[in-house]
C-alpha positions in Angstrom: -28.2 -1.1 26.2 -28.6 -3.5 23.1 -31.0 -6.4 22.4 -29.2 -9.7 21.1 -31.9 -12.2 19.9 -30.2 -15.8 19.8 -32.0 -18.6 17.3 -31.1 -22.2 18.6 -31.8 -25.2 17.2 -31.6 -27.7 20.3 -33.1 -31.1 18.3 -31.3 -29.7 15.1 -33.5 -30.9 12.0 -35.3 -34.0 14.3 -38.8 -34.0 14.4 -41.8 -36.3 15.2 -44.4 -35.2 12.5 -43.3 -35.1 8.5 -44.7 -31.7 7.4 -44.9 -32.3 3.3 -43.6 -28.8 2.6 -40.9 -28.5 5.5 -38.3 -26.0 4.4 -35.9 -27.1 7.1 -35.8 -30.8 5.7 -34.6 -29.4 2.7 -31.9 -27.0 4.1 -30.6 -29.7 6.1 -30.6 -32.6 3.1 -27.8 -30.1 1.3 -25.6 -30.1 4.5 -22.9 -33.3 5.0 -24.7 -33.8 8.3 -28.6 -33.8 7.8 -28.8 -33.9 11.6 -26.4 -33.3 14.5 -28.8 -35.0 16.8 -29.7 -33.2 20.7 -27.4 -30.8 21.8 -25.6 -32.1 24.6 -25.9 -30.1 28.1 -21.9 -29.3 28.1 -22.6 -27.3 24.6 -25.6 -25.8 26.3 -23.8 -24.7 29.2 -20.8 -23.3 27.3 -23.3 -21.8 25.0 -24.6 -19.5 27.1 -21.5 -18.8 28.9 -20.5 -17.7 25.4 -23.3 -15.5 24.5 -23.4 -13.9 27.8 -19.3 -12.8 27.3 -20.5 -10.2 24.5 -23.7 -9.4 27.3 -23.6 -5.6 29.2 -25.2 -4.9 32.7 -28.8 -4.0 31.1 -28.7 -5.2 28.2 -31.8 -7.6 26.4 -31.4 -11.2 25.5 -33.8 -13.3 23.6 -33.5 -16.9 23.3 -35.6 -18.6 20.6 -35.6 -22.1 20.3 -37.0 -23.9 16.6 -36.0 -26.7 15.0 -37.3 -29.4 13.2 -38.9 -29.6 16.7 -37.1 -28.2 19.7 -39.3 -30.5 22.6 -37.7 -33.2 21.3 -34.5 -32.3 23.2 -36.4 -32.8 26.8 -38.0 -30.9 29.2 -34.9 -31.6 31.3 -32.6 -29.4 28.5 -35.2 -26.4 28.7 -35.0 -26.6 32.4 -31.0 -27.3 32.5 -31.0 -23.5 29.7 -32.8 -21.7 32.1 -30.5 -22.5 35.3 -27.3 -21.6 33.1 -29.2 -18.5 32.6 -30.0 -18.0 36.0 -26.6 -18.9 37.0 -25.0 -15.6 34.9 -23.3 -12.9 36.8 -24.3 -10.3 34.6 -28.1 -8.7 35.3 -29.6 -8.8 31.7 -32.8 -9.2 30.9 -33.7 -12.7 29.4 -36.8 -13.7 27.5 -37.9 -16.8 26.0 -39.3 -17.8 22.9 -40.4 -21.7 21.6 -41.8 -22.8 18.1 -43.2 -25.9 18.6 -45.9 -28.3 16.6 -47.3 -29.0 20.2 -47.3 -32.8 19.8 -45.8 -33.4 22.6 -47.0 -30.4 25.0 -48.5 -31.4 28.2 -49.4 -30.0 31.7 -45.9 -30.4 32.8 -44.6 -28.7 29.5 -47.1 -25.7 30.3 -46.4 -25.4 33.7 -42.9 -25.0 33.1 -43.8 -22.5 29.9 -45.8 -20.5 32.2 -43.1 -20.3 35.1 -40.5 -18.9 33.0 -43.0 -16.8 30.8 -42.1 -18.4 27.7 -43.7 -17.4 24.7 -44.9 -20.0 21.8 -45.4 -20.1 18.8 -47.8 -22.9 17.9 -48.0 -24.4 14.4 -51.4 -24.5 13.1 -52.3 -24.6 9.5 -56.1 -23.3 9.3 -59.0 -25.4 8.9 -58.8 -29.0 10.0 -58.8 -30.2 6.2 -56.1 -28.0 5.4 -53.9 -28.9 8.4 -54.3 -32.8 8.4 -53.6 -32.6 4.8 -50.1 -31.3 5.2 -49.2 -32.0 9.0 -49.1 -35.1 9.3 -47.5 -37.6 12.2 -44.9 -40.7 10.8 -47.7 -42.8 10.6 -49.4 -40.2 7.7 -52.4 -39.3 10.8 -53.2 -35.8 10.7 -52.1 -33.3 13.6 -54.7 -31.0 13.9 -56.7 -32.3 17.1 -53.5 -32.6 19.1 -53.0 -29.3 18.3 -56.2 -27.3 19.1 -56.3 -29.6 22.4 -52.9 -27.8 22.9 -53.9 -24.6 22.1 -56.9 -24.6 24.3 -54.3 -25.8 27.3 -52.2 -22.8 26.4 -55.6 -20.8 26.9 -56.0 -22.4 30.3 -52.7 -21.5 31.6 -52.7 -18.6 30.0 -49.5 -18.9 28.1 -48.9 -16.6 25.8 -48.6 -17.8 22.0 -49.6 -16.9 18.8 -50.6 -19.3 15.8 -47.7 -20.2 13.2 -49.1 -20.8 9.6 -47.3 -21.7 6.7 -49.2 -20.2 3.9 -48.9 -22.4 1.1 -50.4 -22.2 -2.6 -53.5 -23.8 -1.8 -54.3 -22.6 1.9 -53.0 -18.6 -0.2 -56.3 -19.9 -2.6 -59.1 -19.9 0.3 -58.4 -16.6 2.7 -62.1 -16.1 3.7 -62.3 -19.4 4.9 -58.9 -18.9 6.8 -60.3 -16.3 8.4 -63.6 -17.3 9.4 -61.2 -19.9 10.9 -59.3 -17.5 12.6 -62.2 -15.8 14.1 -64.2 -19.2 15.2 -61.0 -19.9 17.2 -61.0 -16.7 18.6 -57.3 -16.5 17.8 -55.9 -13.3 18.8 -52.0 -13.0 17.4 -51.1 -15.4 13.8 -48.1 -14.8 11.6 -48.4 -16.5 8.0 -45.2 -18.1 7.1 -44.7 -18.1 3.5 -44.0 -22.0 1.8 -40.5 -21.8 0.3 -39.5 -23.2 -3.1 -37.3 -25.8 -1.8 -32.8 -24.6 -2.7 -32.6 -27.9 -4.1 -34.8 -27.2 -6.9 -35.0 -25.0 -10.3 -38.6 -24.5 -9.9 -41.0 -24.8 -7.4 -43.3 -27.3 -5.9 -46.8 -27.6 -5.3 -46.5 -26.4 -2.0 -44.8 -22.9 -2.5 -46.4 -19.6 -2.3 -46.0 -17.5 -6.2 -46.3 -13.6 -5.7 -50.2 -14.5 -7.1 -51.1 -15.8 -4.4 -49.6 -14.2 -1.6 -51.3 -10.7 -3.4 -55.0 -12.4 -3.6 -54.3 -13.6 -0.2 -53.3 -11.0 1.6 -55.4 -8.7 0.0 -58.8 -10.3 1.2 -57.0 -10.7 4.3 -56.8 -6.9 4.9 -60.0 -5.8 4.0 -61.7 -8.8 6.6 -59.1 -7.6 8.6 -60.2 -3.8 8.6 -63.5 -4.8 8.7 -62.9 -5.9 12.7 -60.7 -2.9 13.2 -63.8 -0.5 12.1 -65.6 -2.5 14.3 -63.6 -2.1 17.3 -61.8 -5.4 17.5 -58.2 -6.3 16.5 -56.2 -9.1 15.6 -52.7 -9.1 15.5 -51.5 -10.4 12.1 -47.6 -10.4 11.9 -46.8 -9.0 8.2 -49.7 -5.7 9.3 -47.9 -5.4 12.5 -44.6 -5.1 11.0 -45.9 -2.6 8.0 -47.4 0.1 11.0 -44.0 -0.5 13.1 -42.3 0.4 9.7 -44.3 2.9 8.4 -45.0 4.9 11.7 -41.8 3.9 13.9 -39.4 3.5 11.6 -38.8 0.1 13.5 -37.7 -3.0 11.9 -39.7 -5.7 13.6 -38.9 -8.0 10.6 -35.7 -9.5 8.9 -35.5 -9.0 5.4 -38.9 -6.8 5.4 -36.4 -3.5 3.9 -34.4 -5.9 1.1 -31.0 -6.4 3.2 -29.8 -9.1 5.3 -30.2 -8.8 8.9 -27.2 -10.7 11.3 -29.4 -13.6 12.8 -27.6 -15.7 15.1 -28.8 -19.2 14.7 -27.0 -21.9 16.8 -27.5 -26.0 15.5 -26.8 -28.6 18.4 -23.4 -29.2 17.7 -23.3 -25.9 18.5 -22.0 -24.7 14.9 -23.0 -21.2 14.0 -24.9 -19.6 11.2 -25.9 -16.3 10.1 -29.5 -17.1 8.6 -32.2 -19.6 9.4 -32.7 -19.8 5.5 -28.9 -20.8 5.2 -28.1 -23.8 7.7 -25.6 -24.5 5.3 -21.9 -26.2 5.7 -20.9 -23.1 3.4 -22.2 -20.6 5.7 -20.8 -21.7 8.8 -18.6 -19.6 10.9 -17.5 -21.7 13.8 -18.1 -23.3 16.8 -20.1 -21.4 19.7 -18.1 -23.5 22.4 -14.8 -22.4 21.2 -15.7 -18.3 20.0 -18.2 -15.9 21.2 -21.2 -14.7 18.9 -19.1 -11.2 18.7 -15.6 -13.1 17.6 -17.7 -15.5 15.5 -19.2 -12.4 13.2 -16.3 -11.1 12.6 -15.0 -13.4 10.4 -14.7 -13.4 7.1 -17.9 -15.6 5.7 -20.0 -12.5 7.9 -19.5 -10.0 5.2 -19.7 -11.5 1.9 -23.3 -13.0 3.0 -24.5 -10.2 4.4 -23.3 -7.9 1.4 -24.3 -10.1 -0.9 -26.5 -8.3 -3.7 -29.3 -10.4 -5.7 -30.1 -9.1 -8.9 -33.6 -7.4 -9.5 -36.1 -7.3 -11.8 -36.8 -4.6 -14.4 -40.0 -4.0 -12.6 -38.2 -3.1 -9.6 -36.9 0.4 -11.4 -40.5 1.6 -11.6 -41.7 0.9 -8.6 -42.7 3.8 -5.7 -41.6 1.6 -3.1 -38.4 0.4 -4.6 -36.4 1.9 -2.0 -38.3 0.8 0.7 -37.6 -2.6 -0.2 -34.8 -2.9 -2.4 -36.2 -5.8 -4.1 -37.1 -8.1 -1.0 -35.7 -10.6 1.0 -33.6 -12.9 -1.1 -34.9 -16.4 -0.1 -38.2 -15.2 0.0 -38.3 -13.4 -3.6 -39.9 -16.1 -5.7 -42.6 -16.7 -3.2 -44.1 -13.0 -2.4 -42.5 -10.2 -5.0 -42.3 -10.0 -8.7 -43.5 -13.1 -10.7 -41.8 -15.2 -13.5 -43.5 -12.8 -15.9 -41.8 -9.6 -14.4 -45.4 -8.0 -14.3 -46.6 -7.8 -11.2 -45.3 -8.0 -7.3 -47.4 -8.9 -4.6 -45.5 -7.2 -2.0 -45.9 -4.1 -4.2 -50.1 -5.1 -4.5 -49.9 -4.9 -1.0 -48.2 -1.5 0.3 -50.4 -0.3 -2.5 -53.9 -0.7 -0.8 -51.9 -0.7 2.9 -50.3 2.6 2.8 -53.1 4.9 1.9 -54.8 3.6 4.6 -52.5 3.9 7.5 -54.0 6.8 9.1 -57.4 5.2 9.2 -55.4 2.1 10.3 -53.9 4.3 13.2 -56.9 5.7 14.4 -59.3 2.7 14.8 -56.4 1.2 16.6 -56.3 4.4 19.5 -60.2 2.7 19.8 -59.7 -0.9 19.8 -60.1 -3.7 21.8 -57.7 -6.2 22.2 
């Protein structure tokens, strides 16, 4: 039995708000074609017929849908996916996934979430300041009310989703406030996205997380964090999640979170295929989904040299404990969470520093919580 997890981009880089940091608009402004539009419902069908070729009797199959924003592609291609599905010979179990800004998330939307068990991730960047400042719709109107009115519909229909944040420099700045956020919402399950330096540039904007940050951040983050767990009462948060899976599993929950590239399988509407979210990139494509199957499409020749592909590391990486946990980090996300221009510090390594020694405190509470 295996477990395939599938990232398609049904609206490819469309979207109806204009997120000022949005990683994916810069991706897709170094491609030819910014935007390949909706994917039709004949790629769709063949799509999964392909996907399903490389499928055994038992096997696991996770669909993920992102974008830009993945509603915009209808209701009526969700529902279309999900009878293709249903329409496969072979009994494999099928789970959905959606990341959506919720702007356009209604009863209708949730009832058909809810039927098919779908699970969401809703974009929601903290406080209402810090959201509206950053979120914003094409007229420049902040987001954040359409939002929490979508999360609290999610609550009613008892959806399950957890919150998507983008941690940029300034919301990495104010972590107690974040989480008195966190806990005035009541919100059980968040993962903190870090803000990318955009590829298109030598240095980074104002919106990109430095290894500073993400260390202060995450730090004060843990220990309000461990307060609750002491207390009896746990949150998920994605990155401390991923760490106990790690540490006491030996499960990789997370791409990237041990240093090497992970296959992803990430689909655009025309249906061209990719091997990294971070890397939408005409250089990085390996074909077409409606001709090959994922399995024939990885085997071709641009698989290896990306997945192979070895970024230098810093001097401060040979003197690390957990240099060979990590190899250095993920290589898209090294400017934003590990060692620093300065080669002095790595908040990753700040981290696992204070984490670590606690895990068996961590452990316990958690054989007494409450979810």
């Amino acid at each position: 039995m295996k477990h395939v997890s599938v990232l398609i981009k049904p609206a490819s880089s469309l979207c109806n708000i204009r997120c000022k940091y949005c990683f994916y608009t810069d991706v897709s402004s170094l491609r030819e074609v910014k935007s390949y539009g909706k994917m039709s419902l004949e790629t769709a069908k063949k799509m999964i017929a392909n996907i399903f070729i490389d499928l055994e009797e038992g096997d696991h199959l996770t669909l993920n849908f992102q974008g830009g924003e993945p509603t915009l592609a209808g209701l009526s291609y969700f529902e279309f996916i999900v009878r293709a599905v249903n329409e496969q010979m072979k009994k494999v179990k099928v789970c959905y996934a959606i990341q959506t800004n919720g702007l356009l998330i209604d009863r209708t939307w949730c009832d058909f979430l809810k039927k098919n068990q779908f699970l969401v991730g809703l974009s929601l960047d903290g406080t209402k300041e810090l959201h509206d400042k950053n979120r914003v719709d094409p007229k420049e109107k902040g987001t954040f009310s359409k939002v929490v009115e979508v999360k609290n519909l999610f609550e009613e229909y008892q959806i399950d989703y957890n919150i998507l944040c983008v941690l940029t420099s300034e919301l990495a700045s104010q972590p107690e406030q974040i989480y008195s956020f966190i806990q005035q919402e009541n919100i059980g399950f968040i993962q903190f996205i870090p803000c990318l330096p955009d590829l298109s540039l030598k240095s980074p904007t104002k919106y990109a997380l430095s290894p500073e940050g993400f260390k202060n951040f995450y730090l004060s983050i843990l220990e309000q964090w461990f307060i609750e767990l002491r207390e009896g009462t746990y949150r998920s948060i994605k990155l401390f999640d991923d760490l106990i899976h790690l540490l006491v599993d030996g499960e990789i929950t997370a791409c990237g979170i041990l240093g090497e590239c992970q296959m992803q399988y990430v689909i655009e509407a025309d249906g061209s295929v990719y091997p990294c979210d971070f890397y939408v990139l005409d250089t990085y494509r390996l074909g077409f989904i409606q001709e090959l199957s994922i399995r024939q499409l990885f085997n071709r020749g641009i698989t290896s040299p990306f997945i192979c592909e070895r970024k230098k590391r810093p001097s401060f990486c040979s003197k690390c404990p957990f240099e060979q946990m990590c190899l250095g980090g993920c290589k898209r996300m090294k400017d934003c969470m590990y060692v620093n221009e300065e080669e002095n510090m790595c908040g990753y390594q700040s981290l696992l520093e204070v984490f670590i020694p606690q895990i068996d405190e961590i452990l316990k509470c958690l054989t007494q919580v409450k979810v």
